[in-house]
Structure formats: C-alpha cells, structure tokens
N, C-alpha and C positions, 0 to 999 in steps of 0.2 A: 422467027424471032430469035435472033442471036442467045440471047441470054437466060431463055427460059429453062437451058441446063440446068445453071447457076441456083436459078430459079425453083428448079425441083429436088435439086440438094440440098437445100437449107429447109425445103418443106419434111424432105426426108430426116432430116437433125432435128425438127421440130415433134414432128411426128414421134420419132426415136427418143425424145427427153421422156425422162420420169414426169408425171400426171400425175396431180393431188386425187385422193380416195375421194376425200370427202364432198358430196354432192351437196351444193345449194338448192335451197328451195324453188328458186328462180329458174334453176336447170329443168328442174319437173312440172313447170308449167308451161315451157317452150314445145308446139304444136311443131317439131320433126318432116313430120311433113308435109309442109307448106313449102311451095319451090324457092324462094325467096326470104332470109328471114333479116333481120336486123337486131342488134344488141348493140343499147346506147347505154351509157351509164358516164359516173366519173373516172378518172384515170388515178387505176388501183385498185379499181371495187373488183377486178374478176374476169372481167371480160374473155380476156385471151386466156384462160384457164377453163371456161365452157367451152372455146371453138376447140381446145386440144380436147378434152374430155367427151365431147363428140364425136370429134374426130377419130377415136380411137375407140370408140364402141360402133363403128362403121363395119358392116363384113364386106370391106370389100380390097380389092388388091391395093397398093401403093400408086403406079400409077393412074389407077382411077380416082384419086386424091390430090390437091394441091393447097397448101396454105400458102400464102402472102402476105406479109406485112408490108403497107405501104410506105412504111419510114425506112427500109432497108436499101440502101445504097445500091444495093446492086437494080432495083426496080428502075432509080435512075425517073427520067421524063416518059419511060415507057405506059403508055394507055393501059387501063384496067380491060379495056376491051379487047385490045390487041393481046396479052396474056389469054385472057380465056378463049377468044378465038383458035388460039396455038393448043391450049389444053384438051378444049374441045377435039378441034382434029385428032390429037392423039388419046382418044376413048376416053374422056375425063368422066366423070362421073359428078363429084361434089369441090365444090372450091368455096374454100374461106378465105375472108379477106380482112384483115386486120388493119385499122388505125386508117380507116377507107377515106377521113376527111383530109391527109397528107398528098389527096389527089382534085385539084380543081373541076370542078366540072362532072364529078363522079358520079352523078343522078343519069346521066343521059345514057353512059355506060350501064350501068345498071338496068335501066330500062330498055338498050336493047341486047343486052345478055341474055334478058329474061324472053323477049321478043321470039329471038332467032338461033338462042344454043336452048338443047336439050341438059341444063345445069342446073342441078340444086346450088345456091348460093348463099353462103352465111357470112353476112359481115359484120365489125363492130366498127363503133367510131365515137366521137365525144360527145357526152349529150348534147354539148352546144350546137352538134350541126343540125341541119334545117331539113327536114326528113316529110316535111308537107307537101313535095313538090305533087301535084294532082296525079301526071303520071305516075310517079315512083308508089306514093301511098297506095293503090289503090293493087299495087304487086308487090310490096313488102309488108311481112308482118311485124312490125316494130314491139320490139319489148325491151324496159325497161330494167336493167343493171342496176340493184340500190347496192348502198354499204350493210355488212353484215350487220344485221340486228341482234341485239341482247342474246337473244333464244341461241343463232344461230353460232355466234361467240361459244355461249355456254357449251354447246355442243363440241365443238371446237375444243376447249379446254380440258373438260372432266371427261369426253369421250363417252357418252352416251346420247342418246336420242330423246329429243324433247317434243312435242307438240306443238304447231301453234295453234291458237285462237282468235276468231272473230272479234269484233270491237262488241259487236250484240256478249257472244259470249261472256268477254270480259264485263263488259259491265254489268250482265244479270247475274254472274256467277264468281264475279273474283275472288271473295274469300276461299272457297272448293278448287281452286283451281291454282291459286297460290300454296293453300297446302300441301294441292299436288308435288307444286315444284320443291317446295322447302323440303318432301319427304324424300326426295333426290337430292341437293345440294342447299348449299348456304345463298341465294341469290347476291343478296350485300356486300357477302364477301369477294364478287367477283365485280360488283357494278360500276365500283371506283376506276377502276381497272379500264373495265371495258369501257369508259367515257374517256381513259386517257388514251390508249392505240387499241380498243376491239373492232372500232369500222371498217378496217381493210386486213384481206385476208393475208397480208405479208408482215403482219404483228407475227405469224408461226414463223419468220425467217430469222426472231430478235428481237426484242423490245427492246434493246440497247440501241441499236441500231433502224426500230422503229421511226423517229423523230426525223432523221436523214433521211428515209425513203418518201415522207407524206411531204417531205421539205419540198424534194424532187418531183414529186407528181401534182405537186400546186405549180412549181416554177414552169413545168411543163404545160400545164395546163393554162397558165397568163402568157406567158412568152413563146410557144408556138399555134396551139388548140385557137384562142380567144384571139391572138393577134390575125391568122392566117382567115379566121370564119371571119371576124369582123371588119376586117379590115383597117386595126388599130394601129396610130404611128408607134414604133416601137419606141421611141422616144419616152415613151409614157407609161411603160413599163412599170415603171417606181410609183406612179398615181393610180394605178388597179392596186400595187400593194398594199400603198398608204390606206387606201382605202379600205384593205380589208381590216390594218392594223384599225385605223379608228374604231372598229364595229370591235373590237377586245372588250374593251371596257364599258363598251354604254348598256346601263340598263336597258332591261327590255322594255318595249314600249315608248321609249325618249329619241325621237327620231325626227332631227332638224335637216332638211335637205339645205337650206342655205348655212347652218353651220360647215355640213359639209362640203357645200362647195368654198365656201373660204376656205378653210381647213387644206385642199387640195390644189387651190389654186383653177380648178374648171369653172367654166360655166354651169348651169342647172341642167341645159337640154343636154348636154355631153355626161355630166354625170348620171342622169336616168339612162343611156346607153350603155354608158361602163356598169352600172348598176345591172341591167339588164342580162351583160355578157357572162359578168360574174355570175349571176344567176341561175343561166342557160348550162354553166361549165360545171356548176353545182357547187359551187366555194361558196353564195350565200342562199339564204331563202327569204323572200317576199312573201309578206303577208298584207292583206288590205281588208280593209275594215267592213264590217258587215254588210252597213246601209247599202245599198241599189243606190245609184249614182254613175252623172256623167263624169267627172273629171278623177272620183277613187278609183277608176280602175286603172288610171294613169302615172299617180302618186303613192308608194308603198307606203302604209301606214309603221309598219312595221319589218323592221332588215335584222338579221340575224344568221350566224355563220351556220353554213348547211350540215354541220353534222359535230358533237363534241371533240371531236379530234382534233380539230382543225384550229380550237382552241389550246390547247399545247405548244403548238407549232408556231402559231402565228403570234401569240400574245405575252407579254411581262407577264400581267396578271389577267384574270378573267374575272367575270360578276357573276356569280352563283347561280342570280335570275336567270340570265341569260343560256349559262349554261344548261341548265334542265329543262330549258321552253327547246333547246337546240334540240336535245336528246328526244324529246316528243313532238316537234316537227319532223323529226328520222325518223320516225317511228309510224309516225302517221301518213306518209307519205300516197299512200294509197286512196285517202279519204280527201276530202273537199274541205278545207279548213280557211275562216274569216277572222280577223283579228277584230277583237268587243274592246271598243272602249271604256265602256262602262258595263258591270254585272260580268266580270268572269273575265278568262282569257283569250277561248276559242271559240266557235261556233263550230260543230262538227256535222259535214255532212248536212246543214242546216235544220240540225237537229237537236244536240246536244252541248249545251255548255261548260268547260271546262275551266279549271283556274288551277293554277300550277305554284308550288310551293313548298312550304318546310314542312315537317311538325306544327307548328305552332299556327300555318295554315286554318281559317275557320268559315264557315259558309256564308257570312256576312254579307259578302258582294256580290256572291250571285244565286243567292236564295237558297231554298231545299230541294227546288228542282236542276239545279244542279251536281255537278261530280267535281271533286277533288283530284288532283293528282298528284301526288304526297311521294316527296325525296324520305329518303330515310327511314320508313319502316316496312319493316317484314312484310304483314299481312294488315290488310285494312278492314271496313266496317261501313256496312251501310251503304253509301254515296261517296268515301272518300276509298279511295283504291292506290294501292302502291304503285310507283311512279315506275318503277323496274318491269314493272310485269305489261306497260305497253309496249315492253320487248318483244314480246312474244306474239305480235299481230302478223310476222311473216318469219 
C-alpha cells in the first residue's frame, strides 16, 4: 500500500502530541482487553483523547502501533482493511481507528480484521452510526462516550477528586453526601457555568472561544455525520437547523409535531426521520410517555436539546424548564426514563417519579411518594434533592 508511510507518520505525530492527564470515568470502565472495542459518542465529548491516552499507556514499540483518522486526506478511498492488512504484515500489534463512519461500508472490514488479523482494534465513530450489524455486535464491545458531567467538570476546575454516586445512593442519602461536596467546593457557584460550556472537555481550551468550537462540532455533526449515515439531501441542511432552533424556546412538554412540520415546511414522516437522526447524532433527546402502547413508541411525546450546552449555541433565548429537564436527561442517561403526563416529570427506571423545578417547586403533582429535583439550592430535605448533585451519577 503506497501510502501507509504517510500513514504511520502522522500516527507517529499523533502519538508524539502532548495527551490530557486527566482521566474520565468512562476510560476506567473500558474492558482493555477485549480484541475489538468501539467508542461512540457526540463530536467533542472525548473520544479521540481516550484512543491517544491509550494509546500511550501501551508498552509497546511504535511500530507495533497505528492510529488513523478516517477524515484525513491522505486515507483518501483507501480500504480500512487494506491498511490493516499492510500493518499487520509489518508486526502490528494495536490499531485505532478514528471517525470510522467517514468510511462506507466499515462493518464488513471490521468484521474481517477481527476474523483473519491477529489485531486488537479500537475505533470511534458518531453515535449515529448503526453498530447493530449481527456480525459486528457480537465481536465489538461498544461503549458509550457521554459529555462531561457536573462531577466530572468540578474535577476538572478546582482540581481535586470527587466521587460519584449511585441514583439508589442519591436518593437515600443526599443531604450526607451533598455536604460531602459543599465541604470541598461551593457546587452553585460553578453550575451556572457548567450549564453554559462544562459538557465538552474543550471549555479547558477557552471559554471565549468555547461557543465557536460546540458551533463547529454541531455543524459537523448535521452537515457531514447525519447527512453521510442518513442519507440526507444536503439541500436540507438549514431544516435539521431550523429544527433544532425551534426546540430553544418551547417549554418542556408542549410538543406539536404538525406545528412543526409547518414551521419547517416537511412532511410528518420525514420529520420523525430528521427527528430521529438528530437524536442518534445526540443534539436532541426523546422522551415518550409512560403508557405501554402501539403507536407512543413511534411519536415522542417529548423533544428537548441533548445536553445544556447546546442551548447557548443554538438559541436567542432559552426557557428555564427546558433547560434543567436538559441538564437531568444528561445526567441520567444511564437509566430508563418515560415522560408522565400527569403526576410528576419522569418515570425512572420504572420506578421513581420525578418533577423538576425551581424553589418554589412543591409535591402537589406528584404525591409524597415522589422526589423533587430542585434548581437553586445547596442542600435539600427529605424527597426534594438538589438538582446539581445528579451530576454526580458518573
């Protein structure tokens, strides 16, 4: 292969860049060695900053190492299998492969890499790609990339180590465990903050400069990621945008699908698709409402932008509600959550009801066997729990 020089010089420049210290949580749950793993997430949360941090806690020589980004020019129409074939020949040992959905057809490569080289293989790619394929699942261990959570931030910022906690935990124990935190740092003082650029770990590059980079890894993520997986006319570019604009300002819960297809000028079937992609790419989050039913699992009851950031970037103004159900949809991401119509906000885990709010929040709506999750104060009491501290579930 001509180019695989090219190819292991710029793995070598990669390799050779300075690598962030700080280790995500996410990094420490990744099972090493399994021969095959995959990291999907959104574009910005991290990804290519685990396969370097990997990378470089490897004992092993350089050329038994190869990284590749599949966006890089020089890769060109060259085969993902055709590289690691040429790697392999020459004693490879581990190959990572970055931005793997910039390559059509990338599952069958994959699956016979795994087949017929002797390769450990780490790739990432955009959540939106389709990682079900029977083959590929059943020899990748897919693990999910979130944005930095609260905790994670905090850590980040003040420079010490923080804990997380279980949602069990939290709820039996949050006043003891918020004081923990409060007896380290001011939580409050940083939460504002971190709703406006803590979800991506390139807020340490600038917060000036923040607003520009999240611009760029949305634009990237409509205009190559969603258009290339989905096979969307680019033409329509500006109707994924519009779209997300209208979600700025709507309350939570007030979600008319034919409003928005007027509003955009689409059909409905084509909007529940763009709906869809946005989803998969992680710019918004779906939520559906409790009931067991045929046709709610086809209609989101509930749409809301995938993480507070993204409110910033994308919006004049944003709606309060919205913004803190955002922040504990991030947050919860782990767990199985139903949007309630009536009696509370969530259904947790189909467990536990929540409702989400100010101060002035009160148990009214969804009984006393419910939990609060209360913006704006320190520490809580009882069933109502500060809204900050479901930072701290990862």
């Amino acid at each position: 292969m001509q180019q695989y020089g090219r190819l292991f010089y710029y793995s070598t420049l990669f390799y050779n860049a300075p690598v962030p210290e700080y280790v995500r949580a996410v990094y420490k749950e990744i099972d090493f060695t399994q021969k095959m793993i995959a990291l999907t997430g959104a574009k910005g949360v991290g990804k290519t900053t685990i396969l370097h941090q990997y990378m470089k806690r490897l004992d092993l020589g350089k050329e038994e190492l190869l990284y590749v980004s599949m966006d890089n020019p020089v890769v060109g129409d060259t085969p993902l299998l055709d590289i690691a074939e040429t790697f392999h020949k020459r004693g490879g040992k581990v190959l990572l492969v970055d931005e793997i959905h910039y390559q059509s057809g990338f599952e069958k490569d994959l699956k016979a890499i795994y087949d017929f080289f002797d390769l450990k293989v780490v790739f990432s790619g955009s959540s939106a790609i389709a990682l079900g394929h029977a083959d590929l699942s059943r020899r990748a261990v897919v693990y999910t990339v979130p944005v930095l959570s609260f905790r994670e931030y905090l850590e980040l910022v003040e420079e010490i180590p923080l804990p997380a906690y279980s949602l069990e935990e939290i709820v039996d124990d949050h006043v003891s465990i918020a004081a923990e935190v409060i007896g380290k740092l001011k939580p409050l003082r940083h939460f504002d903050a971190y709703l406006e650029h803590g979800a991506y770990p390139f807020f340490l590059e600038g917060v000036e400069t923040f607003p520009l980079k999240l611009s760029e890894a949305i634009g990237k993520t409509i205009e190559s990621d969603l258009l290339q997986i989905y096979h969307i006319d680019p033409r329509n570019i500006a109707t994924l945008k519009k779209l997300l604009l209208l979600l700025c300002e709507q309350p939570p819960g007030e979600l008319n699908m034919s409003a928005l297809s007027r509003e955009t000028g689409i059909n409905t079937r084509t909007l529940y698709n763009y709906l869809t992609a946005l989803h998969h790419g992680e710019l918004i989050e779906m939520v559906y409402y409790s009931r067991k039913g045929n046709a709610l699992f086809q209609k989101p009851d509930k749409i809301l932008l995938a993480n507070p950031n993204l409110f910033q970037v994308l919006c004049h103004s944003s709606n309060t509600g919205s913004l803190r159900e955002s922040f504990f949809l991030a947050m919860m991401q782990r767990h199985h959550l139903r949007y309630l119509k009536k009696g509370g906000d969530y259904l947790v885990d189909d467990r536990r009801v929540f409702e989400i709010g100010g101060k002035g929040k009160d148990f009214h709506q969804i009984g006393e066997e419910g939990f609060l999750a209360v913006a704006d104060i320190e520490m809580g009491e009882g069933r109502k729990i500060p809204l900050w501290l479901f930072g701290f579930l990862y």
